[in-house]
C-alpha positions in Angstrom: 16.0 -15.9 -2.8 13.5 -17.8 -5.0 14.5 -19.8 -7.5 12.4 -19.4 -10.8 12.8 -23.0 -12.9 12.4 -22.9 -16.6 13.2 -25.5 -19.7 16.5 -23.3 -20.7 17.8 -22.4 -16.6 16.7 -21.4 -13.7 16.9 -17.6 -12.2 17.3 -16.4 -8.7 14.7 -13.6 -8.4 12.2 -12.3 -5.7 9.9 -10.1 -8.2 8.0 -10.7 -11.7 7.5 -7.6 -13.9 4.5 -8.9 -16.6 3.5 -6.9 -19.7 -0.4 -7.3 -19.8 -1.4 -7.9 -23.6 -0.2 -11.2 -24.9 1.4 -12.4 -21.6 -1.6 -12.1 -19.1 -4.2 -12.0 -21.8 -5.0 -13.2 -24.9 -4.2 -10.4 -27.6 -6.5 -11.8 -29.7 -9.1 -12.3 -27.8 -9.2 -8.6 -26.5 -7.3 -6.3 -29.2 -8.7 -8.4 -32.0 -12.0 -7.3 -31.5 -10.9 -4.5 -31.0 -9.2 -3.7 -33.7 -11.8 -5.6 -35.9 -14.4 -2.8 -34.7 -12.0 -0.1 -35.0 -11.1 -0.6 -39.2 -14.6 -1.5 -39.4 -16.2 2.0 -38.1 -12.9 3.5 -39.8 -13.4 2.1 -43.3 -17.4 2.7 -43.1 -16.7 6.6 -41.7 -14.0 6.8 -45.0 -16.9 5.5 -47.2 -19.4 8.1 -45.7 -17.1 10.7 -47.2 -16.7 9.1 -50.5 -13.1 7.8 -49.8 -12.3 4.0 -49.8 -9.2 2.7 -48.4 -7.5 -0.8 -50.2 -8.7 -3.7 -48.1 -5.4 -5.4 -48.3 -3.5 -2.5 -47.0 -6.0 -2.2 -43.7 -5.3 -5.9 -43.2 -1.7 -4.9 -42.4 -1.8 -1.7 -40.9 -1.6 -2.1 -37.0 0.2 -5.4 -37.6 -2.5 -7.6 -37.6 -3.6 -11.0 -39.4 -6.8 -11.9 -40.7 -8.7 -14.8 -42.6 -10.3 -14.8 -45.7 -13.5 -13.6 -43.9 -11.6 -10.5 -42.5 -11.6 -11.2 -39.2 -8.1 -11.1 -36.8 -6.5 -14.5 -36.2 -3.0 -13.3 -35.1 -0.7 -10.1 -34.6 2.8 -9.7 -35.4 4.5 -9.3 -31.5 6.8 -6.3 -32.9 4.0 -4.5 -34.8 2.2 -1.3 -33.6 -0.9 -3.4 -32.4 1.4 -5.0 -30.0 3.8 -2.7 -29.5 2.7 0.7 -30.1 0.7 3.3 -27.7 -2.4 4.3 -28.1 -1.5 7.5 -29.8 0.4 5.2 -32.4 -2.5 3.4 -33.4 -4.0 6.7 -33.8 -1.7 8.7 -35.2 -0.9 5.7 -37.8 -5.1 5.9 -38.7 -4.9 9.7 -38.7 -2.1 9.6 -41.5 -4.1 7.4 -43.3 -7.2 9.6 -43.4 -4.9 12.3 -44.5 -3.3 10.5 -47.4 -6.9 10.1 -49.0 -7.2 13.8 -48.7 -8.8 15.0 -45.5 -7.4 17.2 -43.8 -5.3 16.2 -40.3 -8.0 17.7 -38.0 -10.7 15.6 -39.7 -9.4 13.1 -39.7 -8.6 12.5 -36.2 -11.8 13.7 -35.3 -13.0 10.2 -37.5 -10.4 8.5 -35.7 -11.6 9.2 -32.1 -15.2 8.7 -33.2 -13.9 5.0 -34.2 -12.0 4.6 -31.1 -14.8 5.8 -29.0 -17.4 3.0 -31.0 -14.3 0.3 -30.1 -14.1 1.3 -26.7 -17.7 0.7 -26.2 -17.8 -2.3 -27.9 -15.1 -3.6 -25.2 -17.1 -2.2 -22.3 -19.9 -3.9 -23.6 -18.3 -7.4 -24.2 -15.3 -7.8 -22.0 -13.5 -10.4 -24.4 -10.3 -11.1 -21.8 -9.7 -14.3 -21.2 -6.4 -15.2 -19.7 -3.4 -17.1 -20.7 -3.5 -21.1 -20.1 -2.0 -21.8 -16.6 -1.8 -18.2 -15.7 -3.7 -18.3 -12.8 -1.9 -21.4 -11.4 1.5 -19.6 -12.0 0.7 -16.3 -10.2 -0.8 -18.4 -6.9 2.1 -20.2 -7.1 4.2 -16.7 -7.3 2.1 -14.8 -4.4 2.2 -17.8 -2.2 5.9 -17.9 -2.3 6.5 -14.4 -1.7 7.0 -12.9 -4.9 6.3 -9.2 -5.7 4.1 -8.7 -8.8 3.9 -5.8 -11.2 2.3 -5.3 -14.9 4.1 -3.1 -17.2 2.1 -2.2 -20.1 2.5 -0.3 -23.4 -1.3 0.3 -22.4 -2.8 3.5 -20.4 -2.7 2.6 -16.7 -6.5 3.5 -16.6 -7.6 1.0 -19.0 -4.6 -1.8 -17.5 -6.3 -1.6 -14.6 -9.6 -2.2 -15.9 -9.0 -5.5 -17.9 -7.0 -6.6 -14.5 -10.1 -6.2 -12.9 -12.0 -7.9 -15.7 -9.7 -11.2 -15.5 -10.4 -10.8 -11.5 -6.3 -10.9 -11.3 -5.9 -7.7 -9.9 -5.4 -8.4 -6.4 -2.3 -9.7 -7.2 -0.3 -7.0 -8.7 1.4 -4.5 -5.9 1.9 -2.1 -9.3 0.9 -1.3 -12.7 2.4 1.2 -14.8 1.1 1.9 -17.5 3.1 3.9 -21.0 1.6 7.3 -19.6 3.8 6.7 -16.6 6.9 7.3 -18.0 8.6 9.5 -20.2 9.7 6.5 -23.0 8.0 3.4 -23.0 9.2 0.1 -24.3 11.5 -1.0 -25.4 13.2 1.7 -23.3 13.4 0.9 -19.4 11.7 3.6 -17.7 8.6 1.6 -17.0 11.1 -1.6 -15.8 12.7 0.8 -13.5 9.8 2.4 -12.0 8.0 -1.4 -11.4 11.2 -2.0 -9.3 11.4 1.1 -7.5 7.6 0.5 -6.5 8.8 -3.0 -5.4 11.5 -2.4 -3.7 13.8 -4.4 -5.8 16.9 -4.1 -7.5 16.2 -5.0 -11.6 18.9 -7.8 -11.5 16.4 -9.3 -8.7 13.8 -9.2 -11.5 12.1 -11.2 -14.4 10.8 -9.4 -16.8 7.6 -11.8 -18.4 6.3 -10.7 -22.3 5.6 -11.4 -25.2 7.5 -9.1 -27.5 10.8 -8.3 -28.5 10.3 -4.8 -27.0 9.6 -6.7 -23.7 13.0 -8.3 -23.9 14.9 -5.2 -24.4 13.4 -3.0 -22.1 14.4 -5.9 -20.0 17.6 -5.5 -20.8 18.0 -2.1 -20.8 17.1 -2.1 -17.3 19.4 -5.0 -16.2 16.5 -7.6 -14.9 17.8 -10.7 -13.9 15.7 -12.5 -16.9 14.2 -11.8 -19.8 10.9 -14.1 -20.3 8.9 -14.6 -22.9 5.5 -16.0 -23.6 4.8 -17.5 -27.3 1.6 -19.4 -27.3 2.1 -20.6 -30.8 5.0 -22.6 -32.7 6.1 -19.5 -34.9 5.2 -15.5 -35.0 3.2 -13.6 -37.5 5.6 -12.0 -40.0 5.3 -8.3 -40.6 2.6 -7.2 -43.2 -0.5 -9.3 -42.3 0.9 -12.6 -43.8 -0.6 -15.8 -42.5 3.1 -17.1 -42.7 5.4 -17.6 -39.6 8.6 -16.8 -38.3 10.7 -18.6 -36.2 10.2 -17.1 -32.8 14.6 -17.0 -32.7 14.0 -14.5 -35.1 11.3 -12.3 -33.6 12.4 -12.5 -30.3 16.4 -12.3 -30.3 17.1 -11.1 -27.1 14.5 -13.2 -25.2 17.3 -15.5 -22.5 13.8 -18.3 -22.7 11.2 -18.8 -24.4 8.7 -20.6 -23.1 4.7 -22.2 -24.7 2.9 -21.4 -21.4 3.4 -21.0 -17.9 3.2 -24.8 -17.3 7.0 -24.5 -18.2 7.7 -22.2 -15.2 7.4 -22.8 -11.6 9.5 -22.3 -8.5 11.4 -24.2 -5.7 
C-alpha cells in the first residue's frame, strides 16, 4: 500500500477523500466574491424596503472577514461560510430579514433573488483558482494509483461545476456532495459513501480539509488520517475579527497540519 509522507508521520493509505472549498480551492477567491455580492444585493434589497441592517453585524454573519473597504480577506474555517450548507447561509439571511420585520416568506423570496444575482456573478467570472502545488500533488496521487474523491459541504451540481472550472475533474472517481447524504459534516455519512464508491475501507483513507468539521467527520468514519490544509500562519477567529487563532486551537482533531501540499508526497 502507498505510503503518504508528511512533516508529523507518514500514513499507509490507497485513497484521498478532499473537501473542495479551502483544500482544492481558494475560499477566498471563490466564496469571497461570493459572499461579497451576496450582502451586497442583500443590504441594497433591505434598503429598498426602508430597512437597514448594522454594517458591523453583516461583516460577521457567515463568518467572514473584511478590510476597512468591506471587502472579504479571510473566513473563519468553523463558521457557516465554511462550514454550513447552502440552506444555512440562507436560512441564517432569512432570519435576518425577519428580525427587521418582514415577514419569513419575504424574506426568503429577497434571499433567493440575492443568491440568484451571486450565482450569476460566479458564472460570469469563474474566480477558482486552485491551491499552491495542488496540481503537482494530485498527478503525483493518480500516477501512483491512488483513488480520488471530493467531499463537499457544497451541492454536488455546483461541486462539479468548479471541478470543471479548475480543469481537475478528471481526476476525481467521486464527488459527493451535502445533498447526498442524510447529515453532512462533521458527521460521516459523506466519508463513508466516498469509500464505498471507492471501494475502500475508511482506515485505508485520508481525509484532506481545511476545517475542523473535516477532521471529525474524519474521525467519525475511522479514515486512516485526518489532513488538513492551512494556507496561513493562524485562523480567523469567530466574529469577523482580523485577529488569529492558533490553528491548535481551530483545528484540534486534525493528526497534521500542513502549509501546502509541497509538505506531502508519497513513496
Amino acid at each position: 500500500m502507498p505510503e503518504l509522507i508528511t512533516p508529523q508521520g507518514n500514513y499507509d493509505i490507497s485513497a484521498i477523500l478532499f473537501d473542495k472549498d479551502g483544500t482544492l480551492l481558494d475560499f477566498v477567491s471563490l466564496w469571497g466574491s461570493w459572499s461579497e455580492c451576496l450582502l451586497m444585493h442583500f443590504t441594497r434589497q433591505l434598503e429598498l424596503r426602508g430597512l437597514t441592517f448594522p454594517v458591523p453585524y453583516l461583516n460577521s454573519l457567515l463568518g467572514t472577514v473584511h478590510n476597512s473597504e468591506g471587502r472579504i480577506t479571510g473566513y473563519d474555517r468553523n463558521g457557516p461560510l465554511a462550514m454550513g450548507t447552502m440552506n444555512d447561509l440562507y436560512a441564517i439571511l432569512g432570519w435576518q430579514g425577519y428580525l427587521l420585520g418582514l415577514s419569513w416568506a419575504e424574506s426568503m423570496e429577497l434571499v433567493e433573488a440575492c443568491r440568484r444575482e451571486a450565482d450569476a456573478m460566479l458564472e460570469h467570472s469563474r474566480p477558482v483558482l486552485p491551491l499552491p502545488g495542488l496540481l503537482r500533488f494530485l498527478d503525483e496521487c493518480a500516477a501512483g494509483g491512488i483513488k480520488m474523491a471530493v467531499v463537499t459541504a457544497d451541492e454536488t451540481e455546483a461541486a462539479e461545476k468548479h471541478l470543471r472550472w479548475l480543469g481537475i475533474r478528471r481526476y476525481f472517481s467521486a464527488v459527493i456532495g451535502t445533498d447526498q447524504v442524510e447529515r453532512g459534516k462533521p458527521f460521516p455519512d459523506m466519508a463513508l459513501l466516498a469509500c464505498r464508491q471507492l471501494g475502500v475501507h475508511p482506515s485505508a483513507a485520508a481525509v484532506i480539509g481545511d476545517t475542523n468539521g473535516d477532521m471529525r467527520m474524519a474521525k467519525a468514519a475511522g479514515a486512516g488520517a485526518a489532513i488538513s490544509i492551512a494556507a496561513d500562519a493562524g485562523a480567523a477567529v469567530p466574529g469577523g475579527s482580523s485577529a488569529k487563532m492558533p490553528l491548535a486551537h481551530v483545528l484540534p482533531d486534525a493528526d497534521t497540519v500542513v502549509q501546502s501540499y509541497e509538505e506531502l508526497s508519497f513513496q
